[in-house]
C-alpha positions as CSV (number, residue, x, y, z in Angstrom):
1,X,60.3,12.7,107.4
2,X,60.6,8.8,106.3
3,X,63.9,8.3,104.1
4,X,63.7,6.6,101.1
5,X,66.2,4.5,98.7
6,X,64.3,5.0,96.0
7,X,64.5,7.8,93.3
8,X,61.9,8.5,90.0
9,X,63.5,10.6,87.0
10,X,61.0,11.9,84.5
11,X,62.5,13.2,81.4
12,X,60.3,15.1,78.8
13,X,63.0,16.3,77.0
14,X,64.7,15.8,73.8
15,X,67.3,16.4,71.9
16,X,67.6,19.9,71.5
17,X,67.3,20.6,75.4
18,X,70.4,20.3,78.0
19,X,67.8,19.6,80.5
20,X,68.2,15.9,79.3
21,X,71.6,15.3,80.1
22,X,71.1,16.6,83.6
23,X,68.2,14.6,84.5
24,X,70.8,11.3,83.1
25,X,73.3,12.7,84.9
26,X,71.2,12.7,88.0
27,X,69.6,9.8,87.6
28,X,73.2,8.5,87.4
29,X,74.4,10.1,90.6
30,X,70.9,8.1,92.4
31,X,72.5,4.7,90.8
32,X,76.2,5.8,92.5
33,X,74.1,6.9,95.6
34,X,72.8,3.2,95.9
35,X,69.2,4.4,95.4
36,X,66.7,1.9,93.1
37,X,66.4,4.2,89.9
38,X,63.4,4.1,87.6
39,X,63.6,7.1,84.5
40,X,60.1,7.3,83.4
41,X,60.7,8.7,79.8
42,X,57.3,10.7,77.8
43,X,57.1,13.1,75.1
44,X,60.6,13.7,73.4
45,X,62.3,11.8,76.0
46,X,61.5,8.7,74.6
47,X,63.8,9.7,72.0
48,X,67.0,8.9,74.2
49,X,65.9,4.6,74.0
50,X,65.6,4.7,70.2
51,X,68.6,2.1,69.3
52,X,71.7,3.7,68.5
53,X,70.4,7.5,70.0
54,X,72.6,7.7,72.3
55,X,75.7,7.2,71.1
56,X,76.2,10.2,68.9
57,X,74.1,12.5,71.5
58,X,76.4,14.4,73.5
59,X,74.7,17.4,75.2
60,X,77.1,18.8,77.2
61,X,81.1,18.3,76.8
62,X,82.0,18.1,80.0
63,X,79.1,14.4,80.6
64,X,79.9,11.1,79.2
65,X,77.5,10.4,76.4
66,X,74.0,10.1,76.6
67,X,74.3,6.2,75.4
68,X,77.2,5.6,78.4
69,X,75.0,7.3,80.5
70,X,71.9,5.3,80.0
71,X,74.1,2.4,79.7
72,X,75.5,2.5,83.3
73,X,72.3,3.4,84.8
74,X,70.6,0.3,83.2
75,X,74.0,-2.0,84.4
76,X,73.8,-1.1,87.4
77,X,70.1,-1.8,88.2
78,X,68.5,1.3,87.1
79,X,65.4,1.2,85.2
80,X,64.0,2.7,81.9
81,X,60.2,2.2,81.4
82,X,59.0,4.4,78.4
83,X,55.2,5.6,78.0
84,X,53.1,3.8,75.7
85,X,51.4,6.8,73.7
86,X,54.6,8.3,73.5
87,X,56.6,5.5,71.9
88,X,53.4,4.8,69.7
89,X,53.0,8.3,68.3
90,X,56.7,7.7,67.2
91,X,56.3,4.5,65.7
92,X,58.5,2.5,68.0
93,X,58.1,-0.7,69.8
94,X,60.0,-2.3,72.2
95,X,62.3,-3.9,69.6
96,X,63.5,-0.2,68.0
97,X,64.6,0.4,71.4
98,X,67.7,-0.1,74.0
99,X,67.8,-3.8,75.4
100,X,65.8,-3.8,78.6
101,X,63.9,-0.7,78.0
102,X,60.3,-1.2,79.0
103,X,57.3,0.4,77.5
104,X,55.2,0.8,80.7
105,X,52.7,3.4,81.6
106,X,51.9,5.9,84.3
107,X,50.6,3.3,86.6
108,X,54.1,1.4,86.7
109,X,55.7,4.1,87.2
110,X,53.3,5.2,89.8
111,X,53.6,2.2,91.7
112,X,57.1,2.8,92.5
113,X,56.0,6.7,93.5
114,X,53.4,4.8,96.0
115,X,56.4,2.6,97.6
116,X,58.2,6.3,98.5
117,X,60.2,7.4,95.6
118,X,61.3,11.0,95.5
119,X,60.4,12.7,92.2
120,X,62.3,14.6,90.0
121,X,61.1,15.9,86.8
122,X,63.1,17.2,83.9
């Protein structure tokens, strides 16, 4: 089995589901790992980008925030591409969301997927 540095986080989750701060926090523990992160975010998970979400979203006590979470991930080289429906069907563009958040579809996130990512999908 071929190793690989490189790690893909898909979050479908919102809000109202723990699941999200889990697939942050791993997606965080990739970053500390020194793996090249890339969290593909669809459906409700596009929610997590929206300017100002993350700060008051706090899942679970015992993480950081959401917002510090995303934060670190995305100083420390991580990506965040968003899919396009997804942000459209919510109104947003790339300027109602987090500095550096790109709205990319499938196929970006794909292409990383073809260079040996694992996958992980929340």
């Amino acid at each position: 089995m071929s190793e690989t540095n490189k790690l893909v986080v898909v979050i479908s989750r919102g809000f109202d589901d723990e699941r999200s701060s889990v697939a942050w926090s791993i997606a965080n523990a990739g970053i500390a790992s020194d793996m090249e992160v890339t969290v593909f975010l669809v459906a409700s998970g596009v929610d997590w980008v929206r300017k100002g979400a993350g700060a008051v979203a706090h899942l679970n006590p015992l993480d950081p925030t959401l917002g510090d979470m995303i934060g670190n991930l995305m100083s420390n080289g991580g990506s965040v591409l968003v899919c396009p429906p997804c942000a459209k069907v919510r109104g947003y563009s790339e300027d109602d969301l987090v500095d550096g958040v790109t709205i990319a579809g499938a196929p970006a996130m794909l292409e990383v997927v073809k260079q040996g990512a694992a996958t992980l999908s929340f």
